[in-house]
N, C-alpha and C positions, 0 to 999 in steps of 0.2 A: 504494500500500500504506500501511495506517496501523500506526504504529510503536506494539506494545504497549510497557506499560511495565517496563522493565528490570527484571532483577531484584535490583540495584545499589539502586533505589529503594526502601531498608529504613527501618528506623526509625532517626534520627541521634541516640539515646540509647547512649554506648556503655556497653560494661563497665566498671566498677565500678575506679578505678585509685588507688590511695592513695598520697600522697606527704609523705614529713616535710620536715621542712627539711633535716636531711642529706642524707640521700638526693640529692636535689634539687639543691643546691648540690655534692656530688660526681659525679653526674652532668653538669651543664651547665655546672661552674664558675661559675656565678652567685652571686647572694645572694637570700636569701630575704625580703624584709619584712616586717613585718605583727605582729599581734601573736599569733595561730595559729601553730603550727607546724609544723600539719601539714593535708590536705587531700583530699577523696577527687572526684574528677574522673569526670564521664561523657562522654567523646567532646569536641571541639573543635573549634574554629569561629575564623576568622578575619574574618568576614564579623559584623557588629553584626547585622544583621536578622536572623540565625540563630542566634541565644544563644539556649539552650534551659537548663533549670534544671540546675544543678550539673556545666556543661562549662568545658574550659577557655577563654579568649578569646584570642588570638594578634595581640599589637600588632603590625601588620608599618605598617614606616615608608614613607611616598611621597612623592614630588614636589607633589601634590595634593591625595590624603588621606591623612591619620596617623592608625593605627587607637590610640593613645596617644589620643588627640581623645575615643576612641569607649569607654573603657574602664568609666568610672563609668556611662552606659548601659547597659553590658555586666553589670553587677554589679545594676545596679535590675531589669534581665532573668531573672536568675537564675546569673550566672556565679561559679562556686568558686573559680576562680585565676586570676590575669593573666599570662601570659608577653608582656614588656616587656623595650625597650633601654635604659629609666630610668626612674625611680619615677613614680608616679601615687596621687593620694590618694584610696584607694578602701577602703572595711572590709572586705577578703579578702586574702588573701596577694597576693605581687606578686614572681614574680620573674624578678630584674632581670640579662637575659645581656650580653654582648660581641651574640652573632648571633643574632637569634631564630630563623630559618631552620636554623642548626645546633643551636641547643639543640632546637627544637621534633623533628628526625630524630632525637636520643638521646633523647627523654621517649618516640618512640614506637617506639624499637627494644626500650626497657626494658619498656614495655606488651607488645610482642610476644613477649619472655621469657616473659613471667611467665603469657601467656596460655594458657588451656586446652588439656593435650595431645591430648584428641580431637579436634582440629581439624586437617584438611589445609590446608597454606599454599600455593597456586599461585601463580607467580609467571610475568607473563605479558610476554613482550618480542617484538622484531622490525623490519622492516624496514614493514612494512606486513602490515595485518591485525588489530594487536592489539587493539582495542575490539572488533571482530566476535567474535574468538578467544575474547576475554573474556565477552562478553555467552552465547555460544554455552557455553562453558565450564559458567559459572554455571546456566545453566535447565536445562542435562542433570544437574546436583549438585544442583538444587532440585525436580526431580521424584522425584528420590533422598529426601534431605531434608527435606522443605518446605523453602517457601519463605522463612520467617522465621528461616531456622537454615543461609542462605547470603548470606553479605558481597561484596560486589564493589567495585570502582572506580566513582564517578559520575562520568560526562563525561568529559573528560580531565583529572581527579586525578589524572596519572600521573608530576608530578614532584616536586626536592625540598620542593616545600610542599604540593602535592595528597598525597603517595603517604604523606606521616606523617599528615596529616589523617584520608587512610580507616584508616591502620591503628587509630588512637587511635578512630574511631567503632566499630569492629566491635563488636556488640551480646554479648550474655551468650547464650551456650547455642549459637554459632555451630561448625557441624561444616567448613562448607566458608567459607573467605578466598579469594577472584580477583582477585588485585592486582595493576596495569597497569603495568607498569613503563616509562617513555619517559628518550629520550637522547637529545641533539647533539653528543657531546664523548668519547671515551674516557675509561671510567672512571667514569663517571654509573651506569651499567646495577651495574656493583661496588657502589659507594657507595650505593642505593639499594634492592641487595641484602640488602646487611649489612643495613638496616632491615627488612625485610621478613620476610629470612631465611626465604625459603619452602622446602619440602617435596616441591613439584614441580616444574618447568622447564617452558617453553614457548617457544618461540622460531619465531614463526609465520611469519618469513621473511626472507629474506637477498637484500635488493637493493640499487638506488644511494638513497639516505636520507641527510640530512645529511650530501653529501660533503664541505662547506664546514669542518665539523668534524673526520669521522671521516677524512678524503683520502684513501680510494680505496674500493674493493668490499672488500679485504681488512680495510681498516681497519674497514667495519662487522660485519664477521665475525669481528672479534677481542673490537671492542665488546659486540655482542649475544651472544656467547659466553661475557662474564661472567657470566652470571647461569647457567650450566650449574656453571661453575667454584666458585659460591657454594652449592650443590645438597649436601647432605649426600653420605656415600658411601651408594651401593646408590639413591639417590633415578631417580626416571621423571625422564627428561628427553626429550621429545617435539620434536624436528626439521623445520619445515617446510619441504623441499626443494626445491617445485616453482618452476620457473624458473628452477632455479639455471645449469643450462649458460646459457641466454640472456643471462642478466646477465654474468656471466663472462665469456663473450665481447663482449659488447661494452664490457670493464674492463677487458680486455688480461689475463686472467687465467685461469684453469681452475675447471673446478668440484670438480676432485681436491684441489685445493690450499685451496678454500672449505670444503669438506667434513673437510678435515684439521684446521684451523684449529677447526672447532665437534667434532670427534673427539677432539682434545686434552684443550679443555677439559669434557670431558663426561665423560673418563677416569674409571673408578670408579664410573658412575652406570649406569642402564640405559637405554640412548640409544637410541631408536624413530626412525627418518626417515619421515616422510611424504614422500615421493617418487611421483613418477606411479604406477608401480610400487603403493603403496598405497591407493591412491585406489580406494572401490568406488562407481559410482554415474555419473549422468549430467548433461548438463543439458537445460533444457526451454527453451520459449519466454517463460515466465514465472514461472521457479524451477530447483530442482534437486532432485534424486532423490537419497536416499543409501541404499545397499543395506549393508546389515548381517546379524547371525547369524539376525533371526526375517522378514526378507522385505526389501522397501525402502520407504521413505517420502520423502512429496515437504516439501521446505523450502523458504520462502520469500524467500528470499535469490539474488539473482542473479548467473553467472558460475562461469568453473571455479574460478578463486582462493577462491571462499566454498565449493566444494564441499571445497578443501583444506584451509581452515579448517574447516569441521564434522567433516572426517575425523582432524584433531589434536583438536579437541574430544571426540568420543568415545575416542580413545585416552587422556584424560588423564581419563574417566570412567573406563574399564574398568581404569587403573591403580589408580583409586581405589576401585576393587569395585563399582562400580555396571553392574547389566546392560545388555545392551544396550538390549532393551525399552522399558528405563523412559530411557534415558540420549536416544533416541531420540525420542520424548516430548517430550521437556524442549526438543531441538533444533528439533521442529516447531513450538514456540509464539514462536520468537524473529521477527523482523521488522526489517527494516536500522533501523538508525543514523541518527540525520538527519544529512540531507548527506553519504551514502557509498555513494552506487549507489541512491538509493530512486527509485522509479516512481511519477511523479503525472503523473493525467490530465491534459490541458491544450483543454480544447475539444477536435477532430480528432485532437491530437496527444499524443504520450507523451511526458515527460519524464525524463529520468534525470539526477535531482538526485545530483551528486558532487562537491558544492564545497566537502568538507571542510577537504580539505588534499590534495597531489598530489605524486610522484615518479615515476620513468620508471617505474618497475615497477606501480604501482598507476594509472599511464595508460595502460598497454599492456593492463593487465586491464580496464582500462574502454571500450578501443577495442574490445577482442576481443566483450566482451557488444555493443555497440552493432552489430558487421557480422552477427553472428545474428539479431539481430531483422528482423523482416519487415518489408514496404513500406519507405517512403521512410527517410532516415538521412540527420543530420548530428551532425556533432563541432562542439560549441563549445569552443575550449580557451582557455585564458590560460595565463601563466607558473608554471613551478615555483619555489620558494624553496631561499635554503642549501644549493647544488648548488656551490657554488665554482667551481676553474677548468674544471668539469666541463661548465659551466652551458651553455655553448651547445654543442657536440655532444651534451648529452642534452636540447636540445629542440629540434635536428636531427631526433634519434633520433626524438621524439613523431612529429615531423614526418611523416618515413620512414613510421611506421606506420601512420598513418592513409591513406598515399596507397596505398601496399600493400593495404590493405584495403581500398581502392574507396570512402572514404567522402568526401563531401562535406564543406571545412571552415570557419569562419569563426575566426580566429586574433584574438585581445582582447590588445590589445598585446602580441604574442608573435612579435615576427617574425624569430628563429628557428626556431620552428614552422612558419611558412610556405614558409620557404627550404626547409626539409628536406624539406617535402611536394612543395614545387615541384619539387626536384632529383630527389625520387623519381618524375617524373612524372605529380603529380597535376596535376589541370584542373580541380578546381572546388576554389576557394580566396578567401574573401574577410577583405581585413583590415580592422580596424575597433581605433580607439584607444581606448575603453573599453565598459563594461557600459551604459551610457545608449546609444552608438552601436548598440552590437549589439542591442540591443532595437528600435530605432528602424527600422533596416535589415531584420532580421527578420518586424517586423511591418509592413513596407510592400507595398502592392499587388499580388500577382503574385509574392509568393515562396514562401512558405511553401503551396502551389495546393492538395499532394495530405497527406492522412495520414502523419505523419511522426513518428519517434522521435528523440528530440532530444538527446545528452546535450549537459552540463555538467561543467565537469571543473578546477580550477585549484587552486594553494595557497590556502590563506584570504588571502593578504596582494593576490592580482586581486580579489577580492569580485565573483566573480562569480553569489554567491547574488541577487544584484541584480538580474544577466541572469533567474534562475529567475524571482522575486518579479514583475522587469518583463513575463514571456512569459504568466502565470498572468494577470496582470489584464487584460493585451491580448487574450490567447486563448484564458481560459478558458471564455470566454462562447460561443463559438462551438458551435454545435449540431456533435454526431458524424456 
C-alpha cells in the first residue's frame, strides 16, 4: 500500500502571534533583547533548514549541535525572534530563558488562548494507536472542512518540544487542531494538556506502554486519563476499550478497576467507550469494513485494532457534527503510517512493515493480523523497549502468542520471545543475533520455498526496519 499524504502535511506558516517585551518576559521569565520591543511570529521551527519568513527559531542546546551556532542563519532566512538560553548577536529580538523547552510550552499555550474560538481542539492520547487515531481523526474533519482548514500533528511531534511546535504552527482560519499527545512518565499527558488545552479527549487505548515509567497497567490508566481530567466540563471524551480485559489480566488487575480509573477522570465530561460492544464493521483479507448510519465502506488499514481506531475516529467526528457520510469519506482516503502495519510486496512474498515502535499490546494486534492472512506466515520479532521489570514476562507473553497462533518465528535478539514460544509449545522457532543475521538466514537457499506473508515487528531501538530494507532488495526481484 502506498501511504497518501497526511493531512498533518499543511502549510508551516502559522497564525499571526504578536508579542511585546512584557508580555514575553512575564510569561517565560526571561528577558527580552534587542532593540524592538515587540514582535509578531508565524509558526516555529527549531530545525535551521526550516526557517521560513517571520517564524520563531528555537535554540535548543546539544552535545553536538547548538542551535545558538544556527541563529544568525536563522535571521538571514527570515526568522522574527530567537528563543535562546543566552544572547546571540543577531538584529531581531532574542529572548533569553532559564529552559527553552519550558518557555517554548508557555509561548505556545498562550498562542493556544488567544487562538480562534471556532476551532475544535482534539487532543489525542493512548496506549497505542495514536498516530492512526490521529491521522484517521483529521481526514474524516477535512472532508468536513477542507482540507487547509484542519491542523494535525506531523510525525511524532507528540512531545514537550514536538507538541508546542505544532501548536504554535496551526495556520489562520483553522476549524479543526488533532494534536498527538505522547508520555513515559506520569504527568506528561497533564502537562502537555495544559498546553494544548483541547476540547475533545481521545484516548485510543489502555495497554502495557512505558511500564519502565508509568509501573504497572494501572499506572498507564491513571496517566493516559489525564488528558480526560484536563477536558472542559460537558466536553466528548471518546474511550478506547478494546483489549482491555486481556491486558488486565495479564497485569494482575481487572478491567472494572481500568475502566474506573478513566471513569473518574472523565467525571463531568461525556464519556463514549469504544468497546467491542461498539464496534460496527468487519475485517477483510486486505483491509477493513466499517458499517455506519448510510451503508458500510471498506478502509485501508489493517486489523481489528485499526477497525477500533476508525470507530473512535468517527465518534469524535459525529461529536463534532460532522455526518456520517462525509466523516466516512475522509476515513476511506487514509492509508497506514510508515512503519505501522503497512503491506509491501516483496517479490512472492508480503511484507508487513511494523517496525515502528512495539508493546505487548500492539504485538498481539500484529500477530493477530499476520494468522489471518492466507498461505505461508512468519513473525519476525525483536525486542520491546521501556517495559521495566515487566520486561521479560511480556516478551514471554509475545512469545506465548505467537506459538498459540500456529505461526512460524524467527526471534532478533529477543530470547525471551523465544522461550515463551518454546514453553508455549511452539516448533518452529529460529534465533538469530541481529537484523544482518536474519536477513542472511532468510534469504538462504530453501527457506523462504512457498508464498509467504512476512511480518516485522520490534521497538525502533532492534532497527529492524533493516531486516525490511535487507528482504526488499534480496527478494524483491523475484518474479510472483
Amino acid at each position: 500500500m502506498t501511504r497518501l499524504m497526511s493531512v498533518s502535511a499543511l502549510t508551516n506558516r502559522g497564525a499571526p502571534f504578536a508579542l511585546d517585551r512584557a508580555s514575553a518576559e512575564r510569561l517565560t521569565g526571561g528577558r527580552w533583547l534587542g532593540t524592538a520591543t515587540a514582535a509578531t511570529i508565524h509558526g516555529a521551527t527549531q530545525d535551521s533548514r526550516r526557517v521560513h519568513p517571520g517564524c520563531l527559531f528555537v535554540c535548543l542546546p546539544g552535545a553536538k549541535v547548538d542551535g545558538h551556532d544556527f541563529a544568525a542563519t536563522a535571521v538571514g532566512d527570515g526568522a522574527a525572534l530567537i528563543l535562546a538560553t543566552r544572547p546571540v548577536p543577531v538584529p531581531v529580538p532574542v529572548l533569553v530563558v532559564a529552559d527553552v523547552t519550558a518557555a517554548l510550552g508557555v509561548l505556545a499555550a498562550e498562542f493556544r488562548r488567544r487562538y480562534a474560538k471556532d476551532c475544535v481542539w482534539i487532543g489525542v492520547a493512548g496506549a497505542n494507536g495514536k498516530t492512526t487515531t490521529k491521522e484517521l481523526i483529521a481526514a474524516a474533519l477535512a472532508e468536513h472542512h477542507q482540507r487547509a482548514r484542519v491542523h494535525a500533528t506531523k510525525g511524532n511531534y507528540n512531545n514537550q518540544l514536538g507538541l508546542p511546535l505544532t501548536i504554535l504552527n496551526t495556520p489562520s482560519g483553522c476549524r479543526a487542531a488533532v494534536i498527538e499527545i505522547g508520555a513515559n512518565h506520569p504527568g506528561e499527558v497533564a502537562a502537555l494538556a495544559a498546553i494544548a488545552q483541547p476540547t475533545v479527549g481521545v484516548i485510543a487505548s489502555i495497554g502495557p506502554e512505558h511500564l519502565e515509567g508509568f509501573g504497572s497497567l494501572e499506572g498507564v490508566a491513571r496517566a493516559e486519563s489525564e488528558l480526560f481530567a484536563a477536558l472542559p466540563a460537558g466536553a466528548a471524551a471518546i474511550f478506547g476499550a478494546t483489549g482491555l480485559a486481556e491486558h488486565a489480566a495479564a497485569h494482575g488487575t481487572t478491567p472494572g478497576k481500568l475502566l474506573e480509573i478513566v471513569q473518574s477522570a472523565a467525571a463531568g465530561r461525556q464519556l463514549r467507550i469504544i468497546d467491542q460492544a461498539a464496534i460496527r464493521g468487519r475485517t477483510t483479507a486486505d483491509g477493513l469494513v466499517i458499517a455506519h448510519s448510510g451503508g458500510e465502506t471498506p478502509l485501508f488499514l489493517l486489523g481489528a485494532h485499526n477497525l477500533a481506531n476508525a470507530t473512535a475516529a468517527l465518534a469524535v467526528a459525529q461529536a463534532c457534527g460532522v455526518p456520517d457520510a462525509v466523516a466516512v469519506a475522509g476515513l476511506a482516503r487514509v492509508r497506514p503510517v510508515a512503519g505501522r502495519l503497512v503491506s509491501k510486496p516483496c517479490g512472492r512474498h508480503t511484507l508487513l512493515d511494523d517496525t515502528y515502535n512495539a508493546n505487548p499490546a500492539s504485538m498481539f494486534a500484529a500477530l493477530d493480523v499476520l494468522a489471518g492472512a492466507t498461505g505461508g506466515k512468519l513473525a519476525i520479532l525483536g525486542a520491546m523497549g521501556e517495559l521495566g521489570a515487566a520486561s521479560e514476562a511480556s516478551h514471554r507473553q509475545v512469545g506465548e502468542r505467537a506459538a498459540r497462533l500456529g505461526l512460524p518465528l524467527f526471534a532478533v535478539a529477543a530470547p525471551a520471545i523465544a522461550a515463551g514460544y518454546r514453553a508455549a509449545g511452539g516448533v518452529a522457532c529460529q534465533e538469530v543475533a541481529d537484523p544482518t543475521a536474519a536477513v542472511t538466514a532468510l534469504t538462504a537457499p530453501g527457506v523462504l520455498c512457498h508464498p509467504t506473508t512476512i511480518l516485522v515487528k520490534a521497538s525502533r531501538s532492534a532497527a529492524l526496519e533493516r531486516v525490511v530494507a535487507g528482504l526488499l532488495h534480496e527478494l524483491g526481484g523475484q518474479p510472483c
